[in-house]
N, CA, C and O of each residue as an XYZ file, in Angstrom:
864
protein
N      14.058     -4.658     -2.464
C      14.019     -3.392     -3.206
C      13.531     -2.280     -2.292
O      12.466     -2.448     -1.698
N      14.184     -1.224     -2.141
C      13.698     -0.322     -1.141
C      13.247      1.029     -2.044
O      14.172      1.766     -2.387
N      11.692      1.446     -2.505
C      11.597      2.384     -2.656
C      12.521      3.805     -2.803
O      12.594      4.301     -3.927
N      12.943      4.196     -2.126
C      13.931      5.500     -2.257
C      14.949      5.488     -3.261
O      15.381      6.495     -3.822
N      15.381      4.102     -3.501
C      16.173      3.728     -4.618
C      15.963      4.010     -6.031
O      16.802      4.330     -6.873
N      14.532      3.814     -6.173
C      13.815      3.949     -7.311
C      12.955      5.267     -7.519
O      12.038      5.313     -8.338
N      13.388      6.524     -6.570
C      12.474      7.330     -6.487
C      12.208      8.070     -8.100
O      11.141      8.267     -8.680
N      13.218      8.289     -8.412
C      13.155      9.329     -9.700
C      12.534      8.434    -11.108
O      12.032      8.858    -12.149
N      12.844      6.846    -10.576
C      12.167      6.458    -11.933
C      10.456      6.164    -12.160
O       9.727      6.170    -13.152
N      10.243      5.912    -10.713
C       8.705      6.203     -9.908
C       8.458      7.656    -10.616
O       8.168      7.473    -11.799
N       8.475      8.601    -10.378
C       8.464      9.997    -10.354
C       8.217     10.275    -12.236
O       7.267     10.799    -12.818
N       9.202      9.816    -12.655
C       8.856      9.533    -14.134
C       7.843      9.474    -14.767
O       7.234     10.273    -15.478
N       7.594      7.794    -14.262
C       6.464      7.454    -14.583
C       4.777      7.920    -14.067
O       3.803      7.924    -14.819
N       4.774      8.263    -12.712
C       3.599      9.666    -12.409
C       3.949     10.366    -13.743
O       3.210     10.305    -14.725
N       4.826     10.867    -13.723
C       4.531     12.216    -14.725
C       4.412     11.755    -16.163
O       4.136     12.677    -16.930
N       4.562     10.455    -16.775
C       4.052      9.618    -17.828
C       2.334      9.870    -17.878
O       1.539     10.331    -18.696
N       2.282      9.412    -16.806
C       0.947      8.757    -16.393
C       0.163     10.209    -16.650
O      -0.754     10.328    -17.462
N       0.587     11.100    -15.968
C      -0.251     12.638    -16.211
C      -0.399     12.906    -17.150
O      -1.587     13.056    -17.434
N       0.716     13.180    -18.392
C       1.006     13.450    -19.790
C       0.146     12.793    -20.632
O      -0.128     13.328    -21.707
N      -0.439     11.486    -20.276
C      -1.081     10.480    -20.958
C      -0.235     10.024    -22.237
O      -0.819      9.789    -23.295
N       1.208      9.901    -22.113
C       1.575      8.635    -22.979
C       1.562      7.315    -23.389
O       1.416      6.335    -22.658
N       1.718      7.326    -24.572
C       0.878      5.720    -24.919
C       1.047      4.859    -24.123
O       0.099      4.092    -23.951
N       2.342      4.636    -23.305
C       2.561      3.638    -22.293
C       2.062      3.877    -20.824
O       2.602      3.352    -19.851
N       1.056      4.660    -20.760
C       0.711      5.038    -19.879
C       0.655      3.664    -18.750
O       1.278      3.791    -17.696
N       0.065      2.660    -18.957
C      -0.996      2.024    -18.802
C       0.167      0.174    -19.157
O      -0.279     -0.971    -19.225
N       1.427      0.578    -19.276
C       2.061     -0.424    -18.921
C       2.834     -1.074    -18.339
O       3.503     -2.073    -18.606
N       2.626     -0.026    -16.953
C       2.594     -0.659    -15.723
C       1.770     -0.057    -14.758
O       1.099      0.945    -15.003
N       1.802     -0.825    -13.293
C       0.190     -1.147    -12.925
C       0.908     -0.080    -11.484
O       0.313     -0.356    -10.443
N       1.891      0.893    -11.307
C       2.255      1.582     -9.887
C       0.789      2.332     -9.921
O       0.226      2.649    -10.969
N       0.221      2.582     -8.482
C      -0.866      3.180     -8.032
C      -2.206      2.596     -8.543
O      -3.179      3.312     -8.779
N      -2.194      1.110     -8.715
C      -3.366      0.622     -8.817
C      -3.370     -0.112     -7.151
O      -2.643      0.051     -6.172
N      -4.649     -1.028     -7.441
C      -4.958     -1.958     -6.733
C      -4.916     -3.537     -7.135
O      -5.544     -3.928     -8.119
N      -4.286     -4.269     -6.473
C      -4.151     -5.722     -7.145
C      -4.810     -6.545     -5.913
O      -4.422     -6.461     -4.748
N      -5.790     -7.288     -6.338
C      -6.948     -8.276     -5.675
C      -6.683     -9.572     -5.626
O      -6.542    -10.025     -6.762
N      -6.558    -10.349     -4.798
C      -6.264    -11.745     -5.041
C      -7.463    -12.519     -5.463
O      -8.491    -12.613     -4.792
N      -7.210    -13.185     -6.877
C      -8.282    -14.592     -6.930
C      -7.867    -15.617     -6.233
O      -6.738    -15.886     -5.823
N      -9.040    -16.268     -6.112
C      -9.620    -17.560     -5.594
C      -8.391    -18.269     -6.129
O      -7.901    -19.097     -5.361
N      -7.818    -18.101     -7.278
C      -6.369    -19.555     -7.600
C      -5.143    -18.819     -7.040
O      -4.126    -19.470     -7.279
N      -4.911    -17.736     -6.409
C      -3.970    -17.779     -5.898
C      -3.352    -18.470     -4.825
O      -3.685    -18.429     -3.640
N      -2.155    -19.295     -5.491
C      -1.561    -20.196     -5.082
C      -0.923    -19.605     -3.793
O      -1.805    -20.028     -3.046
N      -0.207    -19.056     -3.081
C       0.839    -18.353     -1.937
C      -0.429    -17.955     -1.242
O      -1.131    -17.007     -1.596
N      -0.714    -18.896     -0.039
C      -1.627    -18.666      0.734
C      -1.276    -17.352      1.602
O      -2.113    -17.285      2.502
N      -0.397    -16.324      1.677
C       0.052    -15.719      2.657
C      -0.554    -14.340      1.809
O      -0.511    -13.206      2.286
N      -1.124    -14.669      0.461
C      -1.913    -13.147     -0.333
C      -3.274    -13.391     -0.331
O      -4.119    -12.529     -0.573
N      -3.619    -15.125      0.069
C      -5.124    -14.589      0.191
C      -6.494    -14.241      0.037
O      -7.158    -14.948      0.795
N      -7.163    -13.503     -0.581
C      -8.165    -13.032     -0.238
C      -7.474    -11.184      0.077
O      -8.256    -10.329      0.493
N      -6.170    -10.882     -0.162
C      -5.807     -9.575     -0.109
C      -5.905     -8.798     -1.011
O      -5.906     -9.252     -2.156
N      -6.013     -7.460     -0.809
C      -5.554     -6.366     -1.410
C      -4.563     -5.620     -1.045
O      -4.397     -5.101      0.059
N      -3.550     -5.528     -2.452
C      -2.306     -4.647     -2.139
C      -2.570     -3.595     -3.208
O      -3.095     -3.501     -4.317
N      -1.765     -2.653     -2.058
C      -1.399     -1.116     -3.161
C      -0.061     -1.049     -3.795
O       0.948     -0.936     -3.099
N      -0.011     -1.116     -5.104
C       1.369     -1.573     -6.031
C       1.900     -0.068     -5.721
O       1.275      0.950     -6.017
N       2.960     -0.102     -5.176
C       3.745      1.306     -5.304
C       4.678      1.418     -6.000
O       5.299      2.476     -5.910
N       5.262      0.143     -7.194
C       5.983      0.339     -7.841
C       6.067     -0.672     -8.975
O       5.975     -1.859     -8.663
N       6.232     -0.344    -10.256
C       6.258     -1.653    -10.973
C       7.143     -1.187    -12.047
O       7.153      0.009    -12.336
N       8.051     -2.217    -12.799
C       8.372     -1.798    -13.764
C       9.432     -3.026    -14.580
O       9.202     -4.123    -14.073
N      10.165     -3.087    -15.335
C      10.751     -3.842    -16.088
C      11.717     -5.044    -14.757
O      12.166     -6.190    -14.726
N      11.641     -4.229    -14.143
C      12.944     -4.161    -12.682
C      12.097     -5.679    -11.353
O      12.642     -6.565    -10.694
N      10.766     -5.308    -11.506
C      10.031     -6.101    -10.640
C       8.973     -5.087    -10.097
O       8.462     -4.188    -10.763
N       8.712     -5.385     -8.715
C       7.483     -4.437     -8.138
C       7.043     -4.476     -7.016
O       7.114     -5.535     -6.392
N       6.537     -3.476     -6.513
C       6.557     -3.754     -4.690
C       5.220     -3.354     -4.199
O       4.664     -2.442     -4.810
N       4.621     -3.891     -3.195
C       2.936     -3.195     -2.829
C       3.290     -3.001     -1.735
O       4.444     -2.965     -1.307
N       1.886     -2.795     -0.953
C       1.372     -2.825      0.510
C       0.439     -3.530      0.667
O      -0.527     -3.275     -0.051
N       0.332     -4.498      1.479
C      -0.912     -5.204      1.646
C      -1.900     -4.447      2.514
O      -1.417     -4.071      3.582
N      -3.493     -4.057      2.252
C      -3.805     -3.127      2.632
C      -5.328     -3.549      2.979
O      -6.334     -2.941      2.612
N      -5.270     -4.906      3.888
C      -6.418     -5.188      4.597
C      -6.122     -6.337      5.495
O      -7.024     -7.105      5.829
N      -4.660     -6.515      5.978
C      -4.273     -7.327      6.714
C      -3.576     -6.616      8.343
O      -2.533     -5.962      8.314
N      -4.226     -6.838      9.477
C      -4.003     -6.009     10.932
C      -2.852     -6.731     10.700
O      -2.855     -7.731      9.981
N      -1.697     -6.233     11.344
C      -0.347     -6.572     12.127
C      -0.384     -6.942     13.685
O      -1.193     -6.398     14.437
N       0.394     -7.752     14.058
C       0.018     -8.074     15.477
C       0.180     -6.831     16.396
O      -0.714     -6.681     17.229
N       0.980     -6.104     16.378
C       1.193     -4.683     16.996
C       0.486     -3.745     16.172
O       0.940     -3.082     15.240
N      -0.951     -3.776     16.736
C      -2.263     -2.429     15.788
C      -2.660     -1.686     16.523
O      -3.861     -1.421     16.591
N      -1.702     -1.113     17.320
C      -1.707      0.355     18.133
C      -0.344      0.906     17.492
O       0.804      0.471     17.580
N      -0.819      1.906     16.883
C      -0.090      2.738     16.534
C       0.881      3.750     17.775
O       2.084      3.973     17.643
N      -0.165      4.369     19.211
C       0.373      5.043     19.712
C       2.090      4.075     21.020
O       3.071      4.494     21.634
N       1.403      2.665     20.742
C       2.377      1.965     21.454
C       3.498      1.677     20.437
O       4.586      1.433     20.960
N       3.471      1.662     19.562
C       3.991      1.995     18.124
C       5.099      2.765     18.540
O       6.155      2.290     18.956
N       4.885      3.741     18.443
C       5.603      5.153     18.478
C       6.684      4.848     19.575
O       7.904      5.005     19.520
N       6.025      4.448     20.418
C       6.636      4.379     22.438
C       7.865      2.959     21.891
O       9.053      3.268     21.983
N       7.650      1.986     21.536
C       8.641      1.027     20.902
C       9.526      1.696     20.304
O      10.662      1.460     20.717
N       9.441      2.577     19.341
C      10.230      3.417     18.282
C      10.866      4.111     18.859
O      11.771      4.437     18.091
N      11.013      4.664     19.932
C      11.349      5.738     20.957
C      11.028      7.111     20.125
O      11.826      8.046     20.169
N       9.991      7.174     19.472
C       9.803      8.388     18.420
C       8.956      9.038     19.531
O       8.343     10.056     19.210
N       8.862      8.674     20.552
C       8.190      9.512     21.904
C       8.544      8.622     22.980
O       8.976      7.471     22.906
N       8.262      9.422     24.127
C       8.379      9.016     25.648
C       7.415      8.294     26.210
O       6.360      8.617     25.663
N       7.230      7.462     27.043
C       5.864      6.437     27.147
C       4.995      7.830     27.577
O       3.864      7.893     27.097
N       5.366      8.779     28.310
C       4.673      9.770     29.094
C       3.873     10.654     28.222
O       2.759     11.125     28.448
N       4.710     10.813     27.082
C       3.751     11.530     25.525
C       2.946     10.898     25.245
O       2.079     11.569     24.686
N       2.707      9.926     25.313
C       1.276      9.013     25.095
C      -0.124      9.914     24.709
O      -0.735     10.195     23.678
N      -0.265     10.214     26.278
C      -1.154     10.491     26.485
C      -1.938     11.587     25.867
O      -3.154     11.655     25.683
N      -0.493     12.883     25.432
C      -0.830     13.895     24.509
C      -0.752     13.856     23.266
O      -0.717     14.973     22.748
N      -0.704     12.874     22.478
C      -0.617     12.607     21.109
C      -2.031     13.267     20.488
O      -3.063     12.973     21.090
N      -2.119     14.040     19.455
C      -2.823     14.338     18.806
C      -3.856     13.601     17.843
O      -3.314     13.270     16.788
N      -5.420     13.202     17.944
C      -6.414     12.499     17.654
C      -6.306     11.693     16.420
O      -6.732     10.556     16.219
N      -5.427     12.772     15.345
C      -4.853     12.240     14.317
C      -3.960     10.419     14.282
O      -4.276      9.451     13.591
N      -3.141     10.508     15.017
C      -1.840      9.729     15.686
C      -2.748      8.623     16.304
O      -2.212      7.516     16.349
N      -3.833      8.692     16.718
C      -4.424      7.586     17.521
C      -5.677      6.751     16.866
O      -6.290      5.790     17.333
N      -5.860      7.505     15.523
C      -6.626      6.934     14.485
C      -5.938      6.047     13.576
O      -6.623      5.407     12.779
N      -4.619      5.912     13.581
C      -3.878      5.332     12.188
C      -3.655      3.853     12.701
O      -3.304      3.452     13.810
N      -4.003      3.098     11.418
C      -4.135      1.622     11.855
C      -2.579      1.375     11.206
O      -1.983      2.102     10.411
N      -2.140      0.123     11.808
C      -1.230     -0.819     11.850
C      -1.313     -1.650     10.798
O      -2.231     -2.418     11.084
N      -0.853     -1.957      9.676
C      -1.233     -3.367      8.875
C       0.314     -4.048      8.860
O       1.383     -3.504      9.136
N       0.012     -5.608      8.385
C       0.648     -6.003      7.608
C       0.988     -6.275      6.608
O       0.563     -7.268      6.017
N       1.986     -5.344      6.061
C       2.157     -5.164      4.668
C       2.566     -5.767      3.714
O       2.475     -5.320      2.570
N       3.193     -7.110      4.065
C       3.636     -8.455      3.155
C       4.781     -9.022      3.756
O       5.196     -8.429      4.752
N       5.330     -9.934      3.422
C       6.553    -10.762      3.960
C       8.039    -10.309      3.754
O       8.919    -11.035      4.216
N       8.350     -9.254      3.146
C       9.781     -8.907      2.772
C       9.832     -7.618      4.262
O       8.824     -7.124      4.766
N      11.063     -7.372      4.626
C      11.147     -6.648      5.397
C      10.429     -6.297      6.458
O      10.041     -5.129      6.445
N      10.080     -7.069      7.540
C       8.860     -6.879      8.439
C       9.239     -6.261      9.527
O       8.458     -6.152     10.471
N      10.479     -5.767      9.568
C      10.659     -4.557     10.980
C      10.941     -3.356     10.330
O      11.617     -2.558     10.979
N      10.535     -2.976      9.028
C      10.410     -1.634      8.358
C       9.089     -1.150      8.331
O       8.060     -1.816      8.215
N       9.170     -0.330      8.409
C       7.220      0.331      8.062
C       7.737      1.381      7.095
O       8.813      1.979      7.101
N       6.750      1.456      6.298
C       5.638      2.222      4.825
C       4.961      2.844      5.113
O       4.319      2.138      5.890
N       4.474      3.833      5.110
C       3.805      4.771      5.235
C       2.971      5.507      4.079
O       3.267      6.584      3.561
N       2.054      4.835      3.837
C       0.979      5.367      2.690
C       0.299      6.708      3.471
O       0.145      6.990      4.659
N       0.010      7.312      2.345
C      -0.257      8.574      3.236
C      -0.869      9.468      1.887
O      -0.316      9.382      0.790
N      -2.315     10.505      2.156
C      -2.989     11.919      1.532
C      -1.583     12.305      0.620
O      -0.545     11.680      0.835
N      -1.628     13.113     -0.152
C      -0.647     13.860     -0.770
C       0.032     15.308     -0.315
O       0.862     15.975     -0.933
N      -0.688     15.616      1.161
C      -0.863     16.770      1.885
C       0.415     16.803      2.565
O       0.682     17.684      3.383
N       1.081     16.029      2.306
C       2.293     16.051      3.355
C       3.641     15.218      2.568
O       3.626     14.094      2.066
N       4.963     16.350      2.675
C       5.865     15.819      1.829
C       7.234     16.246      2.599
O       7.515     17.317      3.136
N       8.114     14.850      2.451
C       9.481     15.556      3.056
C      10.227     15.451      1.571
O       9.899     14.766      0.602
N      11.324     16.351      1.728
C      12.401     16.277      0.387
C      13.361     14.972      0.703
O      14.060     14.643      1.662
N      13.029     14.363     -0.651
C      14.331     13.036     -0.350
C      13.950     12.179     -0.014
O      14.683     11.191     -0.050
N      12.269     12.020      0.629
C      11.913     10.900      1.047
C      10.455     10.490      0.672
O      10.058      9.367      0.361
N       9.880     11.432      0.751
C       8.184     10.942      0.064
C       7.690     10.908     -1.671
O       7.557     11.833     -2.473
N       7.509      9.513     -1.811
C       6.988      9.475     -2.760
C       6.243      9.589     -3.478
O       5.890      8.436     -3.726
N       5.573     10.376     -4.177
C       4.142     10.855     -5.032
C       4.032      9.486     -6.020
O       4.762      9.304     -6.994
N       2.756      8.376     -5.480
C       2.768      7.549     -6.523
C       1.478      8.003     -7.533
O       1.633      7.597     -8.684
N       0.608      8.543     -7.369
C      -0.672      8.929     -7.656
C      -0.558     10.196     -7.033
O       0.299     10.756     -6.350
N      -2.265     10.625     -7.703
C      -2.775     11.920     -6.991
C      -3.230     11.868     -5.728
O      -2.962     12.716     -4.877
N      -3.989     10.800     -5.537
C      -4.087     10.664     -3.999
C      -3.362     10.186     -2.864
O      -3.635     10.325     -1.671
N      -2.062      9.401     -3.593
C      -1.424      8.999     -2.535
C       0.404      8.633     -2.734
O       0.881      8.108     -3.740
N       1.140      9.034     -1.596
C       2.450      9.069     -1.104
C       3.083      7.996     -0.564
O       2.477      7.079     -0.010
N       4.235      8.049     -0.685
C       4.307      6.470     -0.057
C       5.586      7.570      0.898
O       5.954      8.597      0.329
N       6.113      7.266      2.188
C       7.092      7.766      2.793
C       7.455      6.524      3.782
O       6.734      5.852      4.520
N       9.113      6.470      3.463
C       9.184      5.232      4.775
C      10.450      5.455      5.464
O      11.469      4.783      5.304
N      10.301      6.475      6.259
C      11.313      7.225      7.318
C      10.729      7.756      8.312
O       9.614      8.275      8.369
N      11.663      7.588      9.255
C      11.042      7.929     10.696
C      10.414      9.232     10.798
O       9.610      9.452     11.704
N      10.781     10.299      9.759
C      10.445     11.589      9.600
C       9.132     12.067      9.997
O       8.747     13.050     10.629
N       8.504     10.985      9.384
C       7.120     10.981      8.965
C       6.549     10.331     10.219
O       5.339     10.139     10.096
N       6.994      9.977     11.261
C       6.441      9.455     12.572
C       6.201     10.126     13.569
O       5.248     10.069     14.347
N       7.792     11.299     13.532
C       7.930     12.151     14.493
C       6.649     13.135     13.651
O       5.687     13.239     14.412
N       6.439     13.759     12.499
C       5.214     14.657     12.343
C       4.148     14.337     12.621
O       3.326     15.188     12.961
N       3.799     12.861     12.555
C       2.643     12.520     12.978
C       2.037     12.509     14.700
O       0.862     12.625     15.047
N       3.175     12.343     15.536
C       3.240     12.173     16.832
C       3.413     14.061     17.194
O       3.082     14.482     18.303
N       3.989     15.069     16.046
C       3.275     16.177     16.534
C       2.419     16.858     16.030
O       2.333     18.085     16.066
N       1.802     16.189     15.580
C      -0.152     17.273     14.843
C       0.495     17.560     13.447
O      -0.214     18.213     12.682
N       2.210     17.027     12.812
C       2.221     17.893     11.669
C       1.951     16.805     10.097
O       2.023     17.026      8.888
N       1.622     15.602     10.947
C       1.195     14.499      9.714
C       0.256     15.408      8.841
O      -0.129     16.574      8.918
N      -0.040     13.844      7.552
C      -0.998     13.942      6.542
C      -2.083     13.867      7.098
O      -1.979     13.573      8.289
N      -3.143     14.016      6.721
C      -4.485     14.238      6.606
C      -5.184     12.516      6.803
O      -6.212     12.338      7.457
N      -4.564     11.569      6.244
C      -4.781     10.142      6.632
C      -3.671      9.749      6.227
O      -2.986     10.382      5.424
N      -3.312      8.494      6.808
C      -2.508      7.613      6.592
C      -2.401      6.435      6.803
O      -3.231      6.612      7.695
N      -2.140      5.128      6.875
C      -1.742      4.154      7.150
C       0.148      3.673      7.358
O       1.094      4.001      6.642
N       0.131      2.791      8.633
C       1.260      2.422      8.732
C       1.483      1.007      8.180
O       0.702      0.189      8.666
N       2.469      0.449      7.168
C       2.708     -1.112      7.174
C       3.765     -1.426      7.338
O       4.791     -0.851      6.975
N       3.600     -2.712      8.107
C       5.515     -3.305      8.468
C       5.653     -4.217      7.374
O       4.816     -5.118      7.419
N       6.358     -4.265      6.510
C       6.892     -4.655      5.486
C       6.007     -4.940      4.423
O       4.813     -4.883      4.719
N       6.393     -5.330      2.864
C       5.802     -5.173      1.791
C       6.094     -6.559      0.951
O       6.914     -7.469      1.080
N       5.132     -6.308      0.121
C       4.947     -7.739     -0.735
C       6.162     -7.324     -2.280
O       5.921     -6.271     -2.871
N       6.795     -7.788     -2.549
C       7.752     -7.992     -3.875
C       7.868     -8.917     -4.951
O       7.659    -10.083     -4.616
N       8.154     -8.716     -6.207
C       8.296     -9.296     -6.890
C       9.392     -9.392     -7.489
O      10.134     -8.467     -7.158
N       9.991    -10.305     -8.457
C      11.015    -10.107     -9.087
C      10.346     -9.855    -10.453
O       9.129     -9.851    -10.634
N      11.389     -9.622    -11.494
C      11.051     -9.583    -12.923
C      10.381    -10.138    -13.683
O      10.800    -11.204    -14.135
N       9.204     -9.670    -14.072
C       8.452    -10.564    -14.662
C       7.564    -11.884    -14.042
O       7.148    -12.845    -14.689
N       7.407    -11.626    -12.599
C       7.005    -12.661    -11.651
C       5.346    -12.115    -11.672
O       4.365    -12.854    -11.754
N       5.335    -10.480    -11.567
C       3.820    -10.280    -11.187
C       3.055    -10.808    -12.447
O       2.181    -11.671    -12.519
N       3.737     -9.908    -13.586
C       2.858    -10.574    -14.977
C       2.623    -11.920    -15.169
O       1.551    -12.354    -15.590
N       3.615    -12.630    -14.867
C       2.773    -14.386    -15.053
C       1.933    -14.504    -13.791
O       1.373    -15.599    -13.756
N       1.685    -13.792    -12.827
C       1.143    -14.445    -11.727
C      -0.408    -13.839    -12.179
O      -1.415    -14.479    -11.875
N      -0.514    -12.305    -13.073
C      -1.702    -11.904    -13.548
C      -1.879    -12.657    -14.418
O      -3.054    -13.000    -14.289
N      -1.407    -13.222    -15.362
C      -1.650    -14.633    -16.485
C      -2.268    -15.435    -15.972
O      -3.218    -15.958    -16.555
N      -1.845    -15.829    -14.501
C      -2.340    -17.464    -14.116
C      -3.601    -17.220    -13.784
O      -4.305    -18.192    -13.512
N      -4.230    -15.732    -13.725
C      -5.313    -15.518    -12.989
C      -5.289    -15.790    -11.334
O      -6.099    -16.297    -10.558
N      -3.782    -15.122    -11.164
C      -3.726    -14.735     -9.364
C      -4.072    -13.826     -8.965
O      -4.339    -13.860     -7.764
N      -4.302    -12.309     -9.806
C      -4.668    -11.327     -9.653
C      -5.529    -10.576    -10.702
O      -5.352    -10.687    -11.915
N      -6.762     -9.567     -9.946
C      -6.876     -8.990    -10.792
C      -6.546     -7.243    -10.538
O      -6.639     -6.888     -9.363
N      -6.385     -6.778    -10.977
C      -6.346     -4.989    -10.672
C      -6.997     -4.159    -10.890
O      -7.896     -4.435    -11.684
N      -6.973     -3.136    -10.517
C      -8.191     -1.969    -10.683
C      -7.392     -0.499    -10.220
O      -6.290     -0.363     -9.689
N      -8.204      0.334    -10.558
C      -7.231      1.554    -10.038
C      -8.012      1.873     -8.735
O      -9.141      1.408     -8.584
N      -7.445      2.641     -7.812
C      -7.618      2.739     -6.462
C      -8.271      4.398     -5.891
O      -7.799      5.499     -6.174
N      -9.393      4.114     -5.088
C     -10.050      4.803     -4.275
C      -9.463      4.699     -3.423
O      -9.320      3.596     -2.896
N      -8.738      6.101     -2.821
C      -8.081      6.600     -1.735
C      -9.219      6.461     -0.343
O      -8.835      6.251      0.808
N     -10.654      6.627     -0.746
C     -11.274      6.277      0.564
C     -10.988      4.945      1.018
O     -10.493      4.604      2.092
N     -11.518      3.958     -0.338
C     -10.970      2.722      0.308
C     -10.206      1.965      0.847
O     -10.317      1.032      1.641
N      -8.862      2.796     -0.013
C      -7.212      2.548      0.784
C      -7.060      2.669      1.796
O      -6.644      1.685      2.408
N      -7.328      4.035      2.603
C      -7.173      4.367      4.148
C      -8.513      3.930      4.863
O      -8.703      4.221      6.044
N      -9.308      3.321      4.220
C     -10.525      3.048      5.308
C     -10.882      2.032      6.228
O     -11.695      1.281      5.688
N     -10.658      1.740      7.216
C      -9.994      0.902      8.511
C     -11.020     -0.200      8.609
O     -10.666     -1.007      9.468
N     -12.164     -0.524      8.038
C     -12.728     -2.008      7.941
C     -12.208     -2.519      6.914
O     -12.507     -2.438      5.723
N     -10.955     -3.354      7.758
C     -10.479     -4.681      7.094
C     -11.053     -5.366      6.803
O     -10.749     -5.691      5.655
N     -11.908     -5.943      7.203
C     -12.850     -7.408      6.989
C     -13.386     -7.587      5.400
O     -13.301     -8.547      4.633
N     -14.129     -5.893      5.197
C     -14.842     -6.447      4.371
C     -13.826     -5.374      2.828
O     -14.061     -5.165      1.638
N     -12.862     -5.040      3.669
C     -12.069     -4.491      1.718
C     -12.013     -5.161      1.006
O     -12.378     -4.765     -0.101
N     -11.639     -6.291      1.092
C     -11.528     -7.519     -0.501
C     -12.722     -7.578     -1.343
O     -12.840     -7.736     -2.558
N     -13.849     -7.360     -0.114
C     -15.282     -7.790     -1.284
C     -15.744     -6.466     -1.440
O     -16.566     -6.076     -2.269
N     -15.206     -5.861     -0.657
C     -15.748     -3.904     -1.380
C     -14.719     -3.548     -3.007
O     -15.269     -2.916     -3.909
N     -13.064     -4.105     -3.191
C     -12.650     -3.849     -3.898
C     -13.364     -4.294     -5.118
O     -13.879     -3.609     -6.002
N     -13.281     -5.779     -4.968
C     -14.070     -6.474     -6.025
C     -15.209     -5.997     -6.456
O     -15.365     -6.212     -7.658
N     -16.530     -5.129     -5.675
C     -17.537     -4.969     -5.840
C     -17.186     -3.242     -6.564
O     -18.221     -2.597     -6.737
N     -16.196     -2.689     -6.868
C     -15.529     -1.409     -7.179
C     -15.456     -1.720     -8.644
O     -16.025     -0.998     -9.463
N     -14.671     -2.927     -9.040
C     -15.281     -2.864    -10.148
C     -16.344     -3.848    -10.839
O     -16.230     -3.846    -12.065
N     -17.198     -4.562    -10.416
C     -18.022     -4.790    -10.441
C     -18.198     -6.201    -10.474
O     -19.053     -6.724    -11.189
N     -17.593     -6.706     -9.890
C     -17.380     -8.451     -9.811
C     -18.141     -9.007     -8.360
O     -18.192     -8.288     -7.362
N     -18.508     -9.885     -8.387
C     -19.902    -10.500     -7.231
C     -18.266    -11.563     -6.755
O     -17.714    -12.441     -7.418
N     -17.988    -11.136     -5.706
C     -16.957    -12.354     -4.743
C     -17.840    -13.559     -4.394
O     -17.218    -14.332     -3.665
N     -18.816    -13.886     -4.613
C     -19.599    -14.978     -4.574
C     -19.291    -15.717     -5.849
O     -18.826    -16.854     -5.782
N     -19.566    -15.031     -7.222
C     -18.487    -15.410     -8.143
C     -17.968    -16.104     -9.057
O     -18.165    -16.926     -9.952
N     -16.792    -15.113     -8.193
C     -15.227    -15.912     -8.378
C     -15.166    -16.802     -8.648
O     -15.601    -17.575     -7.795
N     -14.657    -17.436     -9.876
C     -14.030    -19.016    -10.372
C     -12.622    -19.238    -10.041
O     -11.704    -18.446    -10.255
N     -12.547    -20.350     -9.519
C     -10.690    -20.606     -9.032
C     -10.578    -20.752    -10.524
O      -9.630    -19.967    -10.508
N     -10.674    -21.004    -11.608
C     -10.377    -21.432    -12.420
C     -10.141    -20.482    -13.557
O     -11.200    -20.378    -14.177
N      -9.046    -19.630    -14.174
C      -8.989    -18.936    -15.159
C      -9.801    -18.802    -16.185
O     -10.147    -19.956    -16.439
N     -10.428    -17.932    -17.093
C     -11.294    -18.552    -18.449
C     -10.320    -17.600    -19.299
O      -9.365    -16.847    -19.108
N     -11.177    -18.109    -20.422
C     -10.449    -17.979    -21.607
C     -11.142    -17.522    -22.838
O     -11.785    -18.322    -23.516
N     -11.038    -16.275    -23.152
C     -12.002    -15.625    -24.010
C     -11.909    -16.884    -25.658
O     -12.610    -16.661    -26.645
């Protein structure tokens, strides 16, 4: 599923979400989804992803505390040919702060671009929230490589997916839990300890955690 596809029905639903209609709140785009202890697909973890899209259709995140093996961004760029190895050196402070993740198993020579709301191309950036954009075009590489990026951002090479009705039983089984998302925490570059800062966001002790679902 490639984002851009789905832009206007994304877009919708933001503007659901603003309006505060009753369905506000039945689906989970621009939260945070946490892995429990029973999640089965060892490749989620102990992760946190940013859902950038959800809906009758399926749903797509970013995994957003996992480094990518290539976590230089400015050698990044020089691979991309979105600069000259020789521009390197003048890249703007911005460009040399942005971490690398890995963003899930579907598409892993694409990058995502979560990103401030400060920065928008037509046709391509997505407003999932107030704090944050999703853009995944080179557009957004070349501005960053000249001083005209967002304000923060993160890069990820590919994204985590679902099919229909796959995330909701996987929140049933008690694979996940969700929360809505602090933009500090999203872009904030200690990986190590985001899983137990998310959890501790809304107020759960990762010490804990039961693998085991309960049952009111």
């Amino acid at each position: 599923m490639r984002p851009s596809d789905k832009k206007q029905e994304f877009a919708e639903r933001v503007s659901e979400r603003r309006s505060g209609r009753p369905d506000e709140r039945r689906f989970l785009d621009g939260q945070l989804l946490i892995a429990m202890p029973s999640m089965l697909d060892q490749r989620f973890a102990r992760s946190v992803i940013y859902l950038c899209a959800h809906s009758e259709e399926g749903a797509m995140g970013i995994v957003v505390n996992q480094a990518a093996r290539v976590r230089n961004f400015p050698d990044l760029l020089v691979q991309l040919q979105v600069i000259a190895p020789q521009e390197r050196i003048s890249l703007p402070s911005r460009a040399e702060d942005i971490q690398v993740l890995s963003g899930g198993p579907v598409q892993t020579d694409r990058g995502f671009v979560l990103h401030t709301p400060d920065f928008f191309l037509d046709n391509s950036t997505l407003p999932i929230d107030d704090g944050v954009s999703l853009t995944a075009t080179i557009d957004i590489l070349r501005a960053i490589a000249a001083g005209r990026g967002p304000d923060r951002a993160l890069l990820a090479l590919g994204y985590a997916g679902w099919d229909p009705g796959q995330l909701e039983e996987e929140i049933q089984r008690n694979g996940w839990l969700n929360c809505p998302t602090d933009p500090a925490l999203l872009f904030d570059h200690d990986l190590e300890t985001k899983y137990a800062r998310a959890l501790r966001s809304i107020g759960v002790d990762p010490q804990r955690l039961s693998t085991h679902a309960g049952h009111a």
